[in-house]
LUMLUM-956381 format. One record per residue (C-alpha): residue number from 1; residue in one letter; x, y, z. Coordinates in Angstrom, 3 decimals. Example, Ala and Ser with C-alpha at 12.3 -4.5 7.8 and 13.67 -1.06 7.14 Angstrom:
<rs>
1|a|12.300|-4.500|7.800
2|s|13.670|-1.060|7.140
</rs>
This chain:
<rs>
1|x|16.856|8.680|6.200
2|x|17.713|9.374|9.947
3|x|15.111|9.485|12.957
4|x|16.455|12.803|14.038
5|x|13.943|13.976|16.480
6|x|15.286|17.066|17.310
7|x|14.336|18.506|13.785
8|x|10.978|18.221|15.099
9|x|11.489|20.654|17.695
10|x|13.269|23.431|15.731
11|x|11.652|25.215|14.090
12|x|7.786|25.750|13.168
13|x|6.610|23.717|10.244
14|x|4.366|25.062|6.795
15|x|2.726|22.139|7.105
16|x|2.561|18.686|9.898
17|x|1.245|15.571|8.691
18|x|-0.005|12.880|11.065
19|x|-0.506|9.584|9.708
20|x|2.260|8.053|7.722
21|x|0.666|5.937|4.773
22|x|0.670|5.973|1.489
23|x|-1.506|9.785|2.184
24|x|0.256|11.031|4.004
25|x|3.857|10.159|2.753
26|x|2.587|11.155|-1.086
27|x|1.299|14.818|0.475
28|x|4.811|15.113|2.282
29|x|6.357|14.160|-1.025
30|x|4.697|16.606|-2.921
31|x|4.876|19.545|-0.469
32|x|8.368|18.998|-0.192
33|x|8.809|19.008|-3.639
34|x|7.325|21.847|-3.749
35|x|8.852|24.100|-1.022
36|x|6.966|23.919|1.782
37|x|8.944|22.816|5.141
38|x|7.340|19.561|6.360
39|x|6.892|17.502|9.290
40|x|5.311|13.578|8.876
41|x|5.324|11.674|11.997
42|x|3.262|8.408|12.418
43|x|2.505|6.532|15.562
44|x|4.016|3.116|14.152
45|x|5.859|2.086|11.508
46|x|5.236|3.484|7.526
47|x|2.735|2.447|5.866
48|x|1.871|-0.546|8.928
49|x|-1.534|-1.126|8.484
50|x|-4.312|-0.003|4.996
51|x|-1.268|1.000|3.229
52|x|0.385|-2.594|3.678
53|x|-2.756|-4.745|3.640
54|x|-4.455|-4.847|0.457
55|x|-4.542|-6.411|-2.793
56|x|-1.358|-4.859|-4.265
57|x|-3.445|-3.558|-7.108
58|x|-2.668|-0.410|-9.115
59|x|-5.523|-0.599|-10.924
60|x|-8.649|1.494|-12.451
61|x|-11.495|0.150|-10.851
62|x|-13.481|-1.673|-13.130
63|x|-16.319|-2.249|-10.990
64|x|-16.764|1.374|-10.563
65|x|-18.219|1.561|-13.931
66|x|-21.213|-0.136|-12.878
67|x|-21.877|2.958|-10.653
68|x|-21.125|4.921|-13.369
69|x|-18.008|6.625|-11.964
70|x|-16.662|7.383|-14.859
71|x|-14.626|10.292|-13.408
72|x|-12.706|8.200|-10.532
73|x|-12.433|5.325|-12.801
74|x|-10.667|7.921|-15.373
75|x|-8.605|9.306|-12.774
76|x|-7.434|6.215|-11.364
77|x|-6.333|4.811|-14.639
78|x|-4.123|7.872|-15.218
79|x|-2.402|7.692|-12.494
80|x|-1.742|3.560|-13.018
81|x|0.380|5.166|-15.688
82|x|2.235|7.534|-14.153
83|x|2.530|5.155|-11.096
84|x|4.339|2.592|-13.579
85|x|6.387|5.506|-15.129
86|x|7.664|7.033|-11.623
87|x|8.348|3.436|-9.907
88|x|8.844|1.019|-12.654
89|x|10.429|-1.168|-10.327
90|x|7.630|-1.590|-8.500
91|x|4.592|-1.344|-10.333
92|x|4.160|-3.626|-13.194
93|x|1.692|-4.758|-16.151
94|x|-0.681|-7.762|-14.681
95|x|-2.906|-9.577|-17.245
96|x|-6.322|-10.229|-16.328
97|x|-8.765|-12.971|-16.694
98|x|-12.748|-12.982|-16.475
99|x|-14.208|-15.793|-16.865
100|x|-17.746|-16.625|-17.828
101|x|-19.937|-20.225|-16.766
102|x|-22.852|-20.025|-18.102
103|x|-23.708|-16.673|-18.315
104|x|-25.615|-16.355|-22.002
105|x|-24.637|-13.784|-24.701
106|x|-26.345|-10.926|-23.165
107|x|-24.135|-10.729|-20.270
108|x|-20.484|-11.250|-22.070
109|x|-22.133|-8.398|-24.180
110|x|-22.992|-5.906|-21.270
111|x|-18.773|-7.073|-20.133
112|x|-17.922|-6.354|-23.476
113|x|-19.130|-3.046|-23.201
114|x|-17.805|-2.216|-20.294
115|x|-14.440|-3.497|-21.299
116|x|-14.692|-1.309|-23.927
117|x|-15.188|1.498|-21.879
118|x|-12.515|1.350|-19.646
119|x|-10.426|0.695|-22.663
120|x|-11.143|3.745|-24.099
121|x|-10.891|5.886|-20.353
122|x|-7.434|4.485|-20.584
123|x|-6.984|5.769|-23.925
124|x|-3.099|6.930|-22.525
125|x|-1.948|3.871|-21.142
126|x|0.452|3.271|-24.028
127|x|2.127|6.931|-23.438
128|x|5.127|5.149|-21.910
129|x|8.366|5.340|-23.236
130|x|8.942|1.645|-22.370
131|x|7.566|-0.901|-24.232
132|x|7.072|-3.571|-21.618
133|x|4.967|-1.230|-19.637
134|x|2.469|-0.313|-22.165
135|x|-1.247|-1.891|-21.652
136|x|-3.284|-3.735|-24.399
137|x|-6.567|-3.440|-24.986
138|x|-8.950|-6.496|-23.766
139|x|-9.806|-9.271|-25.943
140|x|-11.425|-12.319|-25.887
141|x|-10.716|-15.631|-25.824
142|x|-13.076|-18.781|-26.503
143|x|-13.511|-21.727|-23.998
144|x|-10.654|-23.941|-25.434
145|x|-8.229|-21.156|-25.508
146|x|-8.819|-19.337|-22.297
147|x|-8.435|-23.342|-20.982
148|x|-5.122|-24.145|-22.572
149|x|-4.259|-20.960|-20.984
150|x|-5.087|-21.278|-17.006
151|x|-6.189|-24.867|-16.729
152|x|-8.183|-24.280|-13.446
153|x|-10.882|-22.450|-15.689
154|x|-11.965|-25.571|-17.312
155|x|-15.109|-26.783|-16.127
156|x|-18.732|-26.957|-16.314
157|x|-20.652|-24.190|-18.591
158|x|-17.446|-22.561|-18.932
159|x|-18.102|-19.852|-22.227
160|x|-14.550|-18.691|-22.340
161|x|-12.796|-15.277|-20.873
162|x|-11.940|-11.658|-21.277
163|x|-8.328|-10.771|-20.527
164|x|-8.080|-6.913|-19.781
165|x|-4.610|-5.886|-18.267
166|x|-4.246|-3.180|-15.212
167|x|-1.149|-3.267|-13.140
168|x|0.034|-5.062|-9.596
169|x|2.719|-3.335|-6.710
170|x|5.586|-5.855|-5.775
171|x|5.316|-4.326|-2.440
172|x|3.441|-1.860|-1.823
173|x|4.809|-0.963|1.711
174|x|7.897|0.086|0.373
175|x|6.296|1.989|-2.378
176|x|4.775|4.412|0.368
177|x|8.457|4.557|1.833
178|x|10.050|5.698|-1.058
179|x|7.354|8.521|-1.232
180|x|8.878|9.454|2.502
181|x|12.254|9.086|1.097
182|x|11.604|11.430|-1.320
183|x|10.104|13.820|0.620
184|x|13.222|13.569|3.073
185|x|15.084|14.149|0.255
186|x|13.806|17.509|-0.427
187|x|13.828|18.205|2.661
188|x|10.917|17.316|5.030
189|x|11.353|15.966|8.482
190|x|9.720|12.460|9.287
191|x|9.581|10.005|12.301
192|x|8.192|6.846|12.989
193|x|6.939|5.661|16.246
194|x|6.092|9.349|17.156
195|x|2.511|9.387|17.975
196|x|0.310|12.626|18.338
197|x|-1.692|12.653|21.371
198|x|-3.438|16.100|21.071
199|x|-3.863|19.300|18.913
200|x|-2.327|22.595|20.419
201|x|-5.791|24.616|20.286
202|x|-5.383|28.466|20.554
203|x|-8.880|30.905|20.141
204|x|-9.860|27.864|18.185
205|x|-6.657|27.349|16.008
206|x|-4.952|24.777|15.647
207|x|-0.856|24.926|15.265
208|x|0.465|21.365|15.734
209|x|0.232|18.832|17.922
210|x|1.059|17.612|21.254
211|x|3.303|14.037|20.490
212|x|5.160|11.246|22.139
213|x|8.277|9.541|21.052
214|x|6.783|5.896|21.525
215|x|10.657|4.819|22.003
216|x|11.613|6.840|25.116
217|x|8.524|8.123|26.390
218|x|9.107|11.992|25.822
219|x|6.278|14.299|25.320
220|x|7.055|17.637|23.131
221|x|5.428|20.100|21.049
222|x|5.375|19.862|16.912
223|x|4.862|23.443|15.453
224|x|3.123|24.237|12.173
225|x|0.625|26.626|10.809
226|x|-1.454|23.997|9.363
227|x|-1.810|20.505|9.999
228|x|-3.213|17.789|8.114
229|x|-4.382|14.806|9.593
230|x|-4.216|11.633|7.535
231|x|-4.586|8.705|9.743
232|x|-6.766|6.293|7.818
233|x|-9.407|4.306|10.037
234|x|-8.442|6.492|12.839
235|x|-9.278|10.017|11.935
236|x|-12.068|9.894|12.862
237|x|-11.351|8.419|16.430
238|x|-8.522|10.373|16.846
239|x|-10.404|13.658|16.185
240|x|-12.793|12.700|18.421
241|x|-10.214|12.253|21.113
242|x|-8.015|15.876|20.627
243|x|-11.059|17.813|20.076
244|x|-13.350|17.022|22.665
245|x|-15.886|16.897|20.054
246|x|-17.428|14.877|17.084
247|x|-16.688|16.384|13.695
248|x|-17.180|16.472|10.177
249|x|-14.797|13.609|9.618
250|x|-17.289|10.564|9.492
251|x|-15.777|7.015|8.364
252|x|-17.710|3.924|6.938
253|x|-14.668|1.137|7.881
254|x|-14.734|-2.071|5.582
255|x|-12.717|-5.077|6.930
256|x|-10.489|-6.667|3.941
257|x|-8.728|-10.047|4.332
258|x|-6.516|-11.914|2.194
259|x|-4.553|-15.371|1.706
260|x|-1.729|-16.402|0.400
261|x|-2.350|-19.819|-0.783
262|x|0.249|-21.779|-3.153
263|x|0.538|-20.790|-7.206
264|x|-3.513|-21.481|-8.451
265|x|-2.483|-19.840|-11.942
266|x|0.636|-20.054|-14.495
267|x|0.821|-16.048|-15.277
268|x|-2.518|-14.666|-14.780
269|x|-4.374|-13.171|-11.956
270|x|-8.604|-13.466|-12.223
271|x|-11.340|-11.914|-11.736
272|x|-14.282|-13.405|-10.507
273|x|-17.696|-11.787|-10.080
274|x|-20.197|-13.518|-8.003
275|x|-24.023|-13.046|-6.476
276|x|-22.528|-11.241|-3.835
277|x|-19.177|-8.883|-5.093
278|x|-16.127|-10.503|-6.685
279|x|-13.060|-12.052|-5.606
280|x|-9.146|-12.062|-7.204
281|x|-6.949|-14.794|-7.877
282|x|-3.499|-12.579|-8.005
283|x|-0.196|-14.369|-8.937
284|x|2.104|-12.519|-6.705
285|x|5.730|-13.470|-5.932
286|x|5.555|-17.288|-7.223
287|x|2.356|-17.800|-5.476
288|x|-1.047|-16.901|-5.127
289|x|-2.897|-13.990|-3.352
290|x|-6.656|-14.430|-2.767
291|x|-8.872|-11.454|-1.486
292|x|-10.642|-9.925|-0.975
293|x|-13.615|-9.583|1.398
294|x|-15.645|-6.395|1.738
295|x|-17.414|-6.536|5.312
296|x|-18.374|-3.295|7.845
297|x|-16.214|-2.972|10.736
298|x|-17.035|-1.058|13.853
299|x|-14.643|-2.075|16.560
300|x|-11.245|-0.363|17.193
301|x|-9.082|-0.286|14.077
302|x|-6.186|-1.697|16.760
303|x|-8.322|-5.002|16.822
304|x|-8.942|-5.928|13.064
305|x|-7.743|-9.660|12.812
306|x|-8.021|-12.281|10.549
307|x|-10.188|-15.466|11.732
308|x|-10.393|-18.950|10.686
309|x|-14.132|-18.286|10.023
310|x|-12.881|-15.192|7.605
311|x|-10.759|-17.612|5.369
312|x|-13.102|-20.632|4.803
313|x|-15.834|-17.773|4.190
314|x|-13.662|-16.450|1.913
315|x|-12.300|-20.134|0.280
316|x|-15.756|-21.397|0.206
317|x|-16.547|-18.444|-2.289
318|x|-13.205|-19.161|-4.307
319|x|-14.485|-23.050|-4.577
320|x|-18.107|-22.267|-5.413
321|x|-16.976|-20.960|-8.518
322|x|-13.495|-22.386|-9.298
323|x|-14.092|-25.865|-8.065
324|x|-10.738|-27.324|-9.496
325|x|-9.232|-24.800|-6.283
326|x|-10.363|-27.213|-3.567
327|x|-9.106|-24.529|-1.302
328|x|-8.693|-25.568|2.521
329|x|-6.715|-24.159|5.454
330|x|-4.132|-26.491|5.272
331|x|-3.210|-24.704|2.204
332|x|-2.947|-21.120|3.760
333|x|1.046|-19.697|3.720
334|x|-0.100|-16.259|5.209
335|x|-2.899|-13.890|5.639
336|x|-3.293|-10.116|6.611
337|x|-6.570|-7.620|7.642
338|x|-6.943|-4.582|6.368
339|x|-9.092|-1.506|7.220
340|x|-10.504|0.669|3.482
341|x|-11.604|4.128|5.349
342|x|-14.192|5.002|3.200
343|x|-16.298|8.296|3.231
344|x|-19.698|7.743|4.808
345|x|-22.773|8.667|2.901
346|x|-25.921|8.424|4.047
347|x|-27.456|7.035|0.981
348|x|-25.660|3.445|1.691
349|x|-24.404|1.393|5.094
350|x|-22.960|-1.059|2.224
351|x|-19.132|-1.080|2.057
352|x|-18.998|-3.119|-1.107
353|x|-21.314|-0.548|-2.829
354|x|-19.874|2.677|-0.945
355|x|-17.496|5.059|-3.221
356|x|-13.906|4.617|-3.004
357|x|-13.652|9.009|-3.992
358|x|-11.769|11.136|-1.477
359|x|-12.174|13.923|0.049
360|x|-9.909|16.660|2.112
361|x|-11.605|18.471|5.062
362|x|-11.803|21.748|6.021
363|x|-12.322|21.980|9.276
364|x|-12.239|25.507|9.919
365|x|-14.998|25.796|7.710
366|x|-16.720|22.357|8.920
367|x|-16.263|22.772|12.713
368|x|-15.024|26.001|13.401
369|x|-11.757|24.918|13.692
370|x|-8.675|26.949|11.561
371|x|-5.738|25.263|9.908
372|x|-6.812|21.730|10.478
373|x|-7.402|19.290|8.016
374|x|-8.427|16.102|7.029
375|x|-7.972|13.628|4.143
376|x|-10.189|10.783|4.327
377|x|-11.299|7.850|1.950
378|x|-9.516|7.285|-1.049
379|x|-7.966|4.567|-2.923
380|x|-3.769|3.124|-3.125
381|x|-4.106|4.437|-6.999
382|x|-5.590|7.775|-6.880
383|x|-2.776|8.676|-3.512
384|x|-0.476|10.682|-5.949
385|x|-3.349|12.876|-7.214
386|x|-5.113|13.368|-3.533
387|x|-1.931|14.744|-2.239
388|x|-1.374|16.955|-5.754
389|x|-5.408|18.332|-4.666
390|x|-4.232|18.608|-0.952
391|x|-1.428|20.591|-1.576
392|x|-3.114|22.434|-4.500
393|x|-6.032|23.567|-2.084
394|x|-3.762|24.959|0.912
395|x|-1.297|26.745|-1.389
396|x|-3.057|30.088|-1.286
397|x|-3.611|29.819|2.578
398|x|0.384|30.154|2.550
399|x|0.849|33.854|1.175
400|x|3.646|32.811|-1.188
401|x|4.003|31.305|-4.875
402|x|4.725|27.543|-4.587
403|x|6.666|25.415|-6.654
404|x|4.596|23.842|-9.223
405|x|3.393|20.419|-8.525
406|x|6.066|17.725|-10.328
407|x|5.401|14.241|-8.564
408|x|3.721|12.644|-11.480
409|x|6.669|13.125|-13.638
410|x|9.651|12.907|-11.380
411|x|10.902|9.206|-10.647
412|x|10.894|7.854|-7.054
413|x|14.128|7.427|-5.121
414|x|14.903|3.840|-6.973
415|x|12.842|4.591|-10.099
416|x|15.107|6.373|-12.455
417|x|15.020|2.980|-14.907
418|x|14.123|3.643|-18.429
419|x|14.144|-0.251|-19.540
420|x|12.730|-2.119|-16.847
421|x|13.994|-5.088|-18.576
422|x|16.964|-4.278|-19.167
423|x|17.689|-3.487|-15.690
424|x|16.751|-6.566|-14.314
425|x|19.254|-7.998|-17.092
426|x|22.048|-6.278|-15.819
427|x|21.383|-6.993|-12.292
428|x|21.495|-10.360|-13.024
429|x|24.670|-10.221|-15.060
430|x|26.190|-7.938|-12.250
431|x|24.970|-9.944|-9.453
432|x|24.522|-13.727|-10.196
433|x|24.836|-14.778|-6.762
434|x|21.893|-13.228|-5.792
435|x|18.111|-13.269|-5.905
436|x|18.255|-9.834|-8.144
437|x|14.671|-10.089|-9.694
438|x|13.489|-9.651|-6.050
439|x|16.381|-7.256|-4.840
440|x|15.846|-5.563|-8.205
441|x|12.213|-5.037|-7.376
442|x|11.981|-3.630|-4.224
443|x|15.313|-1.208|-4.390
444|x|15.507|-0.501|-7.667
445|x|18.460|1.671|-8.416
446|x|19.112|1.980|-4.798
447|x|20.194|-1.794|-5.085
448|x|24.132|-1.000|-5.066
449|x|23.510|1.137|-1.836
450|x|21.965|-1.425|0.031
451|x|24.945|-3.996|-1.275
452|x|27.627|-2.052|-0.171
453|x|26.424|-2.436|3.192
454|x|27.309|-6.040|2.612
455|x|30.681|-5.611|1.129
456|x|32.400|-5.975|4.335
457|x|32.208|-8.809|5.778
458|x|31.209|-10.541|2.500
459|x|28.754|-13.019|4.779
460|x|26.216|-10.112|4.622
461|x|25.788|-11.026|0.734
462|x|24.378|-14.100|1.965
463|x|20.661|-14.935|2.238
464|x|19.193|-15.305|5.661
465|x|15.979|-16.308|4.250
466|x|14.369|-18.696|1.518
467|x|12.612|-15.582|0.400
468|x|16.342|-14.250|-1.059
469|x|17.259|-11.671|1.007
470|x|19.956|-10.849|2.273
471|x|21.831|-10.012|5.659
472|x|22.919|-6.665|3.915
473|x|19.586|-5.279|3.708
474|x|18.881|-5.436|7.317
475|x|21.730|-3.117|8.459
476|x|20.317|-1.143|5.334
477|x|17.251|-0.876|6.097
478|x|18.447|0.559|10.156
479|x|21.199|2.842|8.978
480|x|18.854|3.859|5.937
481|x|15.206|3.594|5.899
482|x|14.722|3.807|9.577
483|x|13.896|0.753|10.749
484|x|13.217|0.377|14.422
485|x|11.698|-3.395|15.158
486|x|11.867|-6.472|14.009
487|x|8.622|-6.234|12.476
488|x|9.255|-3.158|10.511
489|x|12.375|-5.429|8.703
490|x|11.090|-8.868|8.354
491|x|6.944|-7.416|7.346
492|x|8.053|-4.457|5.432
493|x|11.788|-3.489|4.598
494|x|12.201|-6.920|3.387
495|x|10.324|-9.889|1.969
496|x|11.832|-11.804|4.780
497|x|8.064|-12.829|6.381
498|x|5.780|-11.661|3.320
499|x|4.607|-15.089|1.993
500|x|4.709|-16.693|5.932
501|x|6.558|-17.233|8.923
502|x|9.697|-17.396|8.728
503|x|11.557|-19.920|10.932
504|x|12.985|-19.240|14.711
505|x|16.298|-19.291|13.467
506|x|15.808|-16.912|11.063
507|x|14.120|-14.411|13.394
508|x|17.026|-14.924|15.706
509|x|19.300|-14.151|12.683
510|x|17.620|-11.036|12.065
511|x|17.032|-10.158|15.322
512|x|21.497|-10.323|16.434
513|x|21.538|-8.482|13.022
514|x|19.478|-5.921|14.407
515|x|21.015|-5.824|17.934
516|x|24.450|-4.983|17.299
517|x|23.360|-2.001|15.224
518|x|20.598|-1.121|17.716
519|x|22.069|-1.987|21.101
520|x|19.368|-4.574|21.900
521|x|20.196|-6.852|25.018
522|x|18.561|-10.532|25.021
523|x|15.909|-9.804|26.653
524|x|14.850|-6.684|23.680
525|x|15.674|-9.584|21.158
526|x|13.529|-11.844|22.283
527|x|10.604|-9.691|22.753
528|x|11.139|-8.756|18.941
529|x|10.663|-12.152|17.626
530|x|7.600|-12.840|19.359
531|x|6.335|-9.630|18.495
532|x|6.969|-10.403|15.172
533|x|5.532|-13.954|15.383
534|x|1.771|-12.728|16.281
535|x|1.756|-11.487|13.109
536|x|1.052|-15.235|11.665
537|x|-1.282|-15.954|14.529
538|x|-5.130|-15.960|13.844
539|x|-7.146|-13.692|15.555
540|x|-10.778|-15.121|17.562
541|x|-12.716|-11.940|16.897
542|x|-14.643|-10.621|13.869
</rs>
């Protein structure tokens, strides 16, 4: 995948997407796939920001039963399957605990029941040809069991626990970029760091955007007959901005933090419910992710932070109710903020409560304003089928029979593994030297690509980091997966910085890596690393 900006210029587009997570990269997937000639740019890096900073779930919702969502919660789980069927590298079967202190029969019953129903909504979750991905159905399991089982459950009034199952990303950053991948491969033009600064309006039409190539500073025209904006917590603001005008586009923005924290659980994640929402307990990577928090934001999406304030809020919830935690801050690895752009309904302010559905604007029909659209809300799971809808929906407005839609059966770049098991077997009988569970994971079958970047000099088989990756993967990830900052390699190519900070010295590793393939002086270097470093600062605002 090659930043080639002059593609952008060319020629005049079916369809430009602005906003390049996990929306936007599954639309350009699937109109690629499907014929169309695409354009994705996004203003930072891929999937940077609500596409990166979440709970890593693929997962049906169960809490949406309680709002009796039956059809989102049915959706979702479908596409957890084909999700595990398309990336099996990445997404993964995660066994779930609830448990229950004190709670009386009636209200394991009403769980019971609801347990029951999402079982049978995800009456297809064994239609998978490998065995290891297939789903059980929940059970239960008395006090003494569910304690032999996760020790840190024991404690006072404790009744026992449900396990459920539902399934976890490895890394759900590069999930999004194989979706761009794919799209490249069929065809589509993307770019990072190109940011779009305006629409170009004509007798109220719009047909692409004025943008800026964030690296050199040049302004130029992108050409399409329709657009489709998809930029998260900013559509809104951006609209706003290019238009001149408020529009139909209206956001409800919920701040989500969470904390990496050292392993709380042998093998399985939790889920707790409390007076006031729930919280997770996620094994992830050897350790533990906790999250997450479900407050209204209302500042500029550029400023959402995590405070000190957010994670003992957040750990004195975890110790209310799993005292055995004793959570502190001197335990925290890492932490991130995210922004959920939810679609505002005037029936609730409250982001907990507000739906996670999606919806794709019109706003030629909205605001008077042709061949612009907007996809807004949505959830990480349901991405596949929102871009299907999209595409679905502006097929007619093209004159011309489309491919039919094939995303939810064809396999992502690295997913073409029918034994997940087995593949991670004979990476590790192929590789021994290596960490290949994690390499495995996050290339999949693209993992002898990325090593034969290393096979001369041999030193780039070597790991840089204690995370297990390896020098190879950071001239892979410039030459192939367009990588254009330190940041974008150490926070989302690799898992170089994903459970911490990683030293100075490997930052300066990195960073020379970098540099010779880049042309960076010292003084670029530099300004990398601590660029990279305020990611694992705290922040002083809300």
């Amino acid at each position: 995948m090659k930043r080639e900006l002059s593609r952008l210029t060319d020629t005049t587009f079916d369809l430009l997407i602005i906003g390049g997570g996990i929306t936007g990269a599954a639309t350009a997937r699937d109109a690629a796939l499907r014929g169309l000639k695409v354009a994705l740019i996004e203003r930072a890096d891929f999937a940077h920001a609500t596409s990166a900073h979440n709970s890593k779930l693929i997962h049906g919702g169960l809490r949406y039963l309680r709002n009796f969502e039956l059809g989102l919660v049915r959706e979702s789980l479908r596409e957890r399957r084909i999700w595990q069927r398309i990336a099996p590298h990445m997404v993964s079967a995660l066994p779930f605990l609830v448990p229950l202190y004190g709670a009386g029969r009636s209200a394991r019953m009403t769980l019971g029941i609801g347990l029951t129903l999402y079982d049978a909504l995800s009456y297809d979750r064994t239609w998978l040809a490998d065995p290891a991905q297939r789903l059980p159905g929940h059970s239960w399991l008395g006090a003494r069991a569910a304690a032999e089982r996760e020790p840190s459950l024991a404690g006072k009034d404790f009744e026992g626990a449900f396990v459920y199952y539902d399934a976890q990303m490895y890394a759900p950053e590069r999930l999004a970029l194989e979706c761009v991948l794919a799209a490249e491969e069929h065809g589509a033009v993307c770019a990072n760091y190109v940011a779009a600064e305006g629409l170009l309006l004509r007798q109220a039409r719009v047909e692409g955007a004025q943008v800026r190539d964030c690296e050199s500073g040049t302004q130029f025209d992108i050409r399409a007959s329709r657009t489709l904006l998809a930029a998260g917590p900013w559509s809104d603001l951006f609209l706003e901005q290019a238009l001149g005008q408020k529009t139909a586009t209206r956001l409800l923005r919920s701040k989500g933090i969470h904390v990496i924290v050292p392993a709380m659980t042998r093998a399985d994640a939790l889920t707790v419910a409390t007076p006031h929402g729930h919280f997770f307990v996620l094994p992830w990577r050897g350790h533990t992710l906790l999250g997450t928090t479900d407050t209204a934001f209302e500042a500029s999406p550029d400023q959402v932070s995590v405070t000190a304030s957010d994670i003992e809020t957040l750990f004195r919830q975890v110790n209310a109710f799993l005292p055995q935690a004793d959570l502190k801050l001197s335990d925290v690895e890492h932490f991130y903020a995210g922004l959920r752009p939810l679609v505002a309904d005037d029936s609730t302010k409250d982001t907990y409560g507000a739906s996670r559905r999606s919806e794709l604007i019109d706003h030629g029909k909205t605001d008077g304003i042709a061949e612009l659209y907007s996809a807004v809300g949505g959830k990480w799971t349901t991405s596949r089928r929102l871009a299907e809808q999209i595409v679905d929906q502006l097929a007619p407005r093209y004159g011309r029979a489309l491919r039919p839609c094939t995303t939810a059966r064809t396999p992502l770049p690295g997913g073409s593994i029918d034994r997940i098991a087995s593949f991670l077997a004979e990476s590790a009988r192929e590789f021994p030297q290596l960490n290949h569970d994690h390499l495995a994971r996050l290339y999949g079958t693209r993992l002898k690509e990325v090593l034969a970047c290393g096979t001369a000099p041999s030193e780039l088989l070597q790991p840089i980091a204690p995370s297990g990756d390896i020098a190879a993967q950071v001239i892979y990830a410039v030459r192939q997966e367009m990588a254009r900052t330190l940041e974008d390699v150490v926070m989302r190519r690799t898992g170089i910085g994903q459970l911490g900070a990683p030293s100075r010295q490997v930052l300066t590793e990195v960073a020379r890596l970098m540099a010779a393939e880049l042309a960076w002086d010292d003084r670029r270097q530099s300004a990398e690393i601590t660029a990279v470093e305020h990611n694992f600062r705290l922040g002083d605002g809300a």
